[in-house]
C-alpha positions as CSV (number, residue, x, y, z in Angstrom):
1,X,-38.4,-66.8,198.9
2,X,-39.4,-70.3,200.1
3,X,-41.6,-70.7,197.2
4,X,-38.7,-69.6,195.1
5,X,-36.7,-72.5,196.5
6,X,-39.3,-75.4,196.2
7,X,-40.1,-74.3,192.6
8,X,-36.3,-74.3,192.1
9,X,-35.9,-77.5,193.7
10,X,-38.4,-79.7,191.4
11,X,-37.0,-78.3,187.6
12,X,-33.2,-79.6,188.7
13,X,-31.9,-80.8,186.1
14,X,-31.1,-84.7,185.7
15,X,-27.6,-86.4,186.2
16,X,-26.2,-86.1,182.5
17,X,-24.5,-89.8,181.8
18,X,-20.9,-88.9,181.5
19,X,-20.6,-91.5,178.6
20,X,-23.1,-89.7,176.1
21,X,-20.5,-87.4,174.2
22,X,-23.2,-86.1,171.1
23,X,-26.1,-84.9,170.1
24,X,-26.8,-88.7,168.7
25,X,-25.8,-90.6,171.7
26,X,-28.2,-87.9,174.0
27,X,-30.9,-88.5,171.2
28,X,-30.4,-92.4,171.3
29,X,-30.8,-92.0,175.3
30,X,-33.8,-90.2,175.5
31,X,-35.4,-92.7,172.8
32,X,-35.0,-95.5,174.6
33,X,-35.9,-94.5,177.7
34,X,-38.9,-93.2,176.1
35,X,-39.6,-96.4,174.9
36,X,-38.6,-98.2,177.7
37,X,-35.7,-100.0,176.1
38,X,-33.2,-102.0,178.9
39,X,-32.0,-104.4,176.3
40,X,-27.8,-104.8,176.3
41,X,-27.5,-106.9,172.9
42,X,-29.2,-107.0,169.7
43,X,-32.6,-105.2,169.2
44,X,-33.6,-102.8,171.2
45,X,-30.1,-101.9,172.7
46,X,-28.3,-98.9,171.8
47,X,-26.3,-99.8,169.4
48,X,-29.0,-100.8,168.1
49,X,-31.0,-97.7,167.7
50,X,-27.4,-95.9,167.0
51,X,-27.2,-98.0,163.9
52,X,-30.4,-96.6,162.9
53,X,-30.2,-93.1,163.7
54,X,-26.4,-92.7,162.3
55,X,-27.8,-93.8,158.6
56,X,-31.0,-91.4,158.7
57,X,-29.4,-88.5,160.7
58,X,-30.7,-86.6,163.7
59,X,-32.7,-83.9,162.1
60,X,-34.7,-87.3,160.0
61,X,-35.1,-88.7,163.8
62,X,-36.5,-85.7,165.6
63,X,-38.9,-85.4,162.9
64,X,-40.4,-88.9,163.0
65,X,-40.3,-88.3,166.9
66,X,-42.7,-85.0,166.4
67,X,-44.8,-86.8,163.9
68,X,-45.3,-89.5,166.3
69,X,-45.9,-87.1,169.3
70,X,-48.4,-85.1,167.3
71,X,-50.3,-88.3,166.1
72,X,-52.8,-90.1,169.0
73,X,-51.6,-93.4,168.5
74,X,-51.7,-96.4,171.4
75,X,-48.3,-97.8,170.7
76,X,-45.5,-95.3,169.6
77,X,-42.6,-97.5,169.7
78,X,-44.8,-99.7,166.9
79,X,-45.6,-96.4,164.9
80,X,-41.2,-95.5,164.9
81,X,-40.3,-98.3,164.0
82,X,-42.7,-98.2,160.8
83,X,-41.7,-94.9,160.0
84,X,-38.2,-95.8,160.3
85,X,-38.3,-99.0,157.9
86,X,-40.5,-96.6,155.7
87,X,-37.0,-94.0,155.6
88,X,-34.4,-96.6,155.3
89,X,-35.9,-98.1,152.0
């Protein structure tokens, strides 16, 4: 039972930010905290990505994000943003 506990104790699930209301704004969060993103203004914030992801759509996003997890590539952020220049033209 004590291992039941400690097992249950380390897959708690993370404070939810009360402020992310959809799918996009979750998928926004987990990008840029992926990425390492702590800017407030201009690129990197999230209006920034939101911008981005609200033209090309969340099912576009997750897709580029799979791509780039499949791929063995040194800098990911570098690799999304190509891929997502490459989808807006």
């Amino acid at each position: 039972m004590e291992d039941l506990k400690t097992t249950l104790k380390q897959v708690q699930p993370k404070t939810r930010n009360p402020h992310l209301h959809s799918e996009l704004h979750m998928l926004v969060d987990e990008v840029r905290r992926r990425f390492g993103e702590t800017a407030q203004k201009g690129p990197g914030s999230f209006s920034f990505y939101l911008g981005f992801f609200k033209r090309l759509g969340t099912q576009k996003i997750r897709q580029i994000l799979g791509e780039i997890n499949e791929s063995n590539v040194s800098d990911p952020k570098r690799l999304f943003w190509w891929k997502i220049k490459q989808e807006s033209k």
